[in-house]
C-alpha positions in Angstrom: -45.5 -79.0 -30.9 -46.5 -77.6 -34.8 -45.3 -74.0 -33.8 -41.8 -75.5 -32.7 -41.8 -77.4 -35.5 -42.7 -74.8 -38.0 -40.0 -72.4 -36.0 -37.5 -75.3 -37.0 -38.2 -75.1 -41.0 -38.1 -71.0 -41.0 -34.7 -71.1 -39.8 -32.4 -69.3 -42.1 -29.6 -68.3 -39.9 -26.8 -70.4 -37.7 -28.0 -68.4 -35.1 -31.5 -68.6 -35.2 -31.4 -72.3 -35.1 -28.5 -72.2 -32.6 -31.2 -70.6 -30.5 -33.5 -73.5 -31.0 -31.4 -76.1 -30.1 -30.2 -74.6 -26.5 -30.2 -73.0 -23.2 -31.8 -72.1 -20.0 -31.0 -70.4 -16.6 -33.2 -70.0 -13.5 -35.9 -66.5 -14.0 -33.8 -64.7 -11.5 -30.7 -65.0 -13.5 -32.1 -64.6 -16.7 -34.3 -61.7 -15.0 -30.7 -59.7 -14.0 -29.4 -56.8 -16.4 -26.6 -55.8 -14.9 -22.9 -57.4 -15.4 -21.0 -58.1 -12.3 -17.2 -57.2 -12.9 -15.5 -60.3 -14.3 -13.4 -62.7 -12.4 -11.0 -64.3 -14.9 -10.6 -66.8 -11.7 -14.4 -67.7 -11.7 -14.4 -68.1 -15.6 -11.3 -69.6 -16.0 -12.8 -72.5 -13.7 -15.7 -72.6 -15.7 -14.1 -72.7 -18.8 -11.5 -75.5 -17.8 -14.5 -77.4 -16.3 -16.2 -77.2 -20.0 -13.0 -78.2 -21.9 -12.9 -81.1 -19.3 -15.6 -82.8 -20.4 -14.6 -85.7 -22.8 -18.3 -87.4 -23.0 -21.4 -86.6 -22.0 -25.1 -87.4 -22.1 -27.8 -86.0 -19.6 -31.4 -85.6 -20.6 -32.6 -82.1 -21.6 -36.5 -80.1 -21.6 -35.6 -77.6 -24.3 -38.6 -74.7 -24.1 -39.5 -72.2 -26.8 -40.3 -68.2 -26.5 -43.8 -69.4 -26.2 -43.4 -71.4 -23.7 -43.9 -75.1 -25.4 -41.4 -77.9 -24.2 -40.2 -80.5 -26.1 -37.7 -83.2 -24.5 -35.1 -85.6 -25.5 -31.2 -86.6 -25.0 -28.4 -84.9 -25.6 -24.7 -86.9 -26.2 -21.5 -84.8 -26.8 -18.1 -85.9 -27.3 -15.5 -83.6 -27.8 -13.6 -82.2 -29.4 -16.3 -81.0 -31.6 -19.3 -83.7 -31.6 -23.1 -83.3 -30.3 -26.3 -85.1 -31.1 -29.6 -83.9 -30.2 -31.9 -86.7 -30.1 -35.1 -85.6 -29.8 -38.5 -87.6 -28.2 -40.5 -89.7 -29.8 -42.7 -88.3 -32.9 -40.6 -85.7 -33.5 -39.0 -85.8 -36.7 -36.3 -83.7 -36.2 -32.2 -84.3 -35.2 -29.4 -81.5 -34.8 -25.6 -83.8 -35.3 -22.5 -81.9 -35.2 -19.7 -83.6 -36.4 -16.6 -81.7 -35.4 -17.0 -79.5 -38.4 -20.2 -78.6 -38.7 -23.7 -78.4 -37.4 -26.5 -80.3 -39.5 -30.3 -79.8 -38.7 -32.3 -82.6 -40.3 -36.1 -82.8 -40.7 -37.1 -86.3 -41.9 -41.0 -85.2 -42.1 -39.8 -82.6 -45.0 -37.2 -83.9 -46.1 -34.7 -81.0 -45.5 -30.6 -80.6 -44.5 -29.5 -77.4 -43.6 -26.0 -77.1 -42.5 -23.3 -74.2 -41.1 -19.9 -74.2 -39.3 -19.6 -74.6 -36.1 -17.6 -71.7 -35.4 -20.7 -69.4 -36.7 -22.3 -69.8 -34.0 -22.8 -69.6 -30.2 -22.7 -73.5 -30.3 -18.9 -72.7 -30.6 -18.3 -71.9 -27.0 -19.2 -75.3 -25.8 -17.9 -77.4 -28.9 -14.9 -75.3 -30.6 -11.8 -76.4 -29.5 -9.9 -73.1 -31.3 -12.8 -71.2 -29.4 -11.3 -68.4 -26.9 -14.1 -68.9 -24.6 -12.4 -66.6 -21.4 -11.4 -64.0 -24.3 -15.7 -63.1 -25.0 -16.9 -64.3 -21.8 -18.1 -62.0 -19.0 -19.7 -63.1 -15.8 -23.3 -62.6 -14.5 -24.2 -62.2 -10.9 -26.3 -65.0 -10.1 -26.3 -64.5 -6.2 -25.2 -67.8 -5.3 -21.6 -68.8 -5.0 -22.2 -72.1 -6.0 -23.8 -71.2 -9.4 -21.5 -69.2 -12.4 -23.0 -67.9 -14.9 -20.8 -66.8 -18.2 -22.2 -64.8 -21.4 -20.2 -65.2 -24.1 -20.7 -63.2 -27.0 -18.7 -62.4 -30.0 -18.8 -58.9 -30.4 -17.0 -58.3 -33.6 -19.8 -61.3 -35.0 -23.2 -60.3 -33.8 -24.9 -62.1 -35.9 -23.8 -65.4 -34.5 -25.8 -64.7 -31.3 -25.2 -64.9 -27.5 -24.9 -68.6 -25.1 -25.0 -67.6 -21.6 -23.8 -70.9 -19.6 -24.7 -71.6 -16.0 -22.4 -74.0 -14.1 -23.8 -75.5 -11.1 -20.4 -76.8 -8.4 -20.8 -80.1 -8.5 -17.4 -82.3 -7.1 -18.6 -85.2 -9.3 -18.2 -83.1 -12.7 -15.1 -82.4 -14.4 -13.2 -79.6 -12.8 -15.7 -79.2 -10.0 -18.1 -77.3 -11.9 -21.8 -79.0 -13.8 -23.0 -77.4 -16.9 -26.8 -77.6 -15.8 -28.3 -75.2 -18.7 -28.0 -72.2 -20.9 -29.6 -69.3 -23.0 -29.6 -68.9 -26.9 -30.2 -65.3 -28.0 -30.3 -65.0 -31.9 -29.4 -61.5 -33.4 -33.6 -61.1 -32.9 -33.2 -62.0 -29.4 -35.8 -64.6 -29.9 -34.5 -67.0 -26.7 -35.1 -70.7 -26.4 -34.5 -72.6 -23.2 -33.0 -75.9 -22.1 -32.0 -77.3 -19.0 -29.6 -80.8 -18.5 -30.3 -83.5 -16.1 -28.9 -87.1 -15.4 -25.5 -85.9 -16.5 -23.1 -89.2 -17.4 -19.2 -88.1 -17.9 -16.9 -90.3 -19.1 -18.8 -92.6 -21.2 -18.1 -94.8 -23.9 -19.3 -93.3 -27.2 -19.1 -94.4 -30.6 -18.7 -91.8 -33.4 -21.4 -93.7 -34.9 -23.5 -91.4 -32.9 -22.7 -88.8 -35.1 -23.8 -89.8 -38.2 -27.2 -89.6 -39.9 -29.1 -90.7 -42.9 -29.6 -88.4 -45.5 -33.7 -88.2 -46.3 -33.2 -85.8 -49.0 -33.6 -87.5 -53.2 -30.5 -88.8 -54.1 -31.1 -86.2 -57.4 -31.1 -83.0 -54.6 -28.1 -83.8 -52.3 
């Protein structure tokens, strides 16, 4: 728990804490090197599936390089909106508000903030995002899973979201976003995985504010 945390207040790039605050895939796709030849049909699916969500929470086990997990809920309303909520005695919340990402710790008091779009968070909450136009498509072995890397290449430094989709005929479009990966530029990886998916939900945008622990004097 101290090492995630600490990982949490070195964070200096959008990337790096991108990378903390997603992903995860099963060892056998995240173990494959080799792109398959892209299927703009397969991706296109995906990606219409992702920009059919309107709401959504699901429970997520987020997991660092070393291998600690940490749990918690994750609510998303787009276009643009997420909340990381994370378990109890964690001091720590990630809030995007269509605009921009926040990363508050209320043990140290600190706000860091950066754009969405500066980051691989911007596949999933981006609306002007070309997901299809960076995206390429893994082999995964099963027909029922996708899995889609997306990666700006003319923006490294904004890292890599690889997105696995799970058919599922209860999610939008037919396809369940049940995890992904977070590379920073480092290719330091951090893990999460969904479950209990809810689509559809009423959510206030209430859920996407938070209070400010910083002095009034430093804001």
């Amino acid at each position: 728990m101290n090492q995630i945390k600490n990982t949490f207040r070195k964070l200096g790039r959008p990337a790096a804490a991108l990378s903390l605050a997603f992903a995860a895939a099963t060892p056998a796709i995240l173990a494959t090197p080799t792109v398959a030849q892209a299927q703009p049909s397969e991706i296109d699916r995906a990606v219409t599936a992702l920009r059919g969500i309107t709401t959504l929470r699901a429970n997520f086990v987020q997991t660092d390089r070393s291998g600690q997990t940490i749990s918690g809920v994750l609510t998303m309303k787009r276009p643009g909106k997420i909340r990381f909520q994370y378990q109890k005695g964690v001091p720590l919340l990630i809030v995007g508000d269509g605009k921009a990402l926040t990363m508050i710790d209320y043990e140290v008091r600190q706000v860091q903030r950066w754009p969405i779009g500066n980051s691989p968070l911007g596949a999933l909450l981006d609306p002007n995002k070309d997901v299809a136009r960076f995206a390429k498509q893994l082999p995964t072995g099963d027909p029922g899973v996708i899995s889609l890397q997306v990666r700006d290449p003319k923006h490294p430094e904004y890292g890599t979201i690889t997105m696995i989709f799970v058919r599922n005929a209860g999610a939008p479009g037919g396809m369940q976003l049940d995890s992904w990966v977070a590379l920073d530029a480092q290719n330091k990886r951090t893990t999460m995985r969904l479950s209990g998916h809810q689509y559809g939900i009423a959510v206030d945008d209430k859920t996407f504010k938070w209070t400010d622990p910083r002095p009034a004097t430093r804001r």
